[in-house]
C-alpha angles and dihedrals in degrees: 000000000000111000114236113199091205088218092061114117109263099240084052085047104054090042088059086049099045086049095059131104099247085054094061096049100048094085120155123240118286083027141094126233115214090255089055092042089049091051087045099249104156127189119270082186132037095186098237111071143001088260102157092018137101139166116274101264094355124095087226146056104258114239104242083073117089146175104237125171095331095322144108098236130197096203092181085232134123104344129001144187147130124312119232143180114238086216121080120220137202123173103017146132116220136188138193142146120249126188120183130212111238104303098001123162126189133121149215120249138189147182083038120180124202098218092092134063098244134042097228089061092079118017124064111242130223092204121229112208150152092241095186095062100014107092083223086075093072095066123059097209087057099037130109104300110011129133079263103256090347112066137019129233108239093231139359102256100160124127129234126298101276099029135101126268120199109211139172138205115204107180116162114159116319087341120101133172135188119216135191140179081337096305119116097231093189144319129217141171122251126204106031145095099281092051105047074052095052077045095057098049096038127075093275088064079119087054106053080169088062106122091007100117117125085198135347153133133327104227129182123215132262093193088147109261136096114273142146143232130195142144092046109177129149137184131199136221 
């Protein structure tokens, strides 16, 4: 903790506090902090535009996504579709805020190929939900921040409708974590033989590549309801 002698001049005084620690780490969204900036973590989103984005299969970012208030928004209006980095990503570790309208349901995807129709036939989804009023809630496997019908979040951790929720991706070779509020929801191992076997009794029995990505894209989800996106930042290994 800085010191303050309360006697100190004030200009001397605000310089100590915006020195701190607690200063530095204070920074707002679509923005990095000097310790991020230290560990290379760089912006996915600036807050202000799409800039590094497109629609999934599309050369464009589809309407119905807007910048609102600092946010990537899916209003549900005009067209829709998937979001999607133009960069492709291997080993990372990424980190945004989501918030969802009343009973929303969408998701957040990576290591995304573009050789399918959909974006969830290739890459693995950490789900974003209202789990008080989306049937998914009911079940762990499908609730905010699980390994979406594959593995279940520890504990619900997830704030009310209409609030921010603070998540992270780690994904380094065949390890991946899930991360919320600053609580690791669960981890689990990609490629090998227990998880083509999770693949074949699960829903994506019809898509054995499903998972398989060595790197690509970060999509967000068009699932149909309102939901927002902000303080996207990712660094890689």
């Amino acid at each position: 903790m800085v010191s303050i002698d309360r006697a100190m001049p004030l200009w001397m005084m605000a310089t100590l506090l915006l020195a701190s620690p607690a200063a530095q780490d204070s920074a707002q969204p679509n923005s990095l902090n000097q310790q991020e900036s230290r560990e290379g973590w760089k912006l996915l989103f600036d807050g202000r535009t799409f800039q590094g984005w497109r629609g999934y299969g599309k050369d464009h970012v589809p309407a119905a996504w807007k910048v609102q208030d600092g946010a990537m928004a899916f209003t549900a209006q005009g067209e829709g579709g998937d979001l999607m980095t133009e960069t492709e990503f291997a080993d990372f570790e990424v980190s945004l805020q989501w918030k969802i309208s009343a009973g929303g349901n969408s998701g957040i995807f990576f290591r995304v190929s573009e050789d399918r129709d959909w974006s969830f036939q290739t890459g693995a989804e950490m789900q974003v939900l209202d789990n008080s009023a989306h049937a998914d809630g009911a079940d762990p496997k499908t609730s905010a921040g699980a390994n979406y019908a594959l593995h279940a979040p520890s504990s619900d951790v997830t704030r009310p409708v209409g609030e921010w929720n603070s998540v992270r991706i780690v994904a380094r070779g065949d390890h991946v974590e899930h991360w919320m509020n600053g609580v690791k929801l669960l981890e689990y191992k990609l490629w090998g033989p227990h998880w083509k076997e999770l693949v074949r009794n699960s829903k994506f029995a019809s898509m054995p590549g499903y998972g398989l990505n060595k790197k690509g894209h970060i999509v967000l989800q068009d699932h149909g309801d309102k939901v927002w996106y902000r303080d996207i930042k990712i660094r890689t290994f």
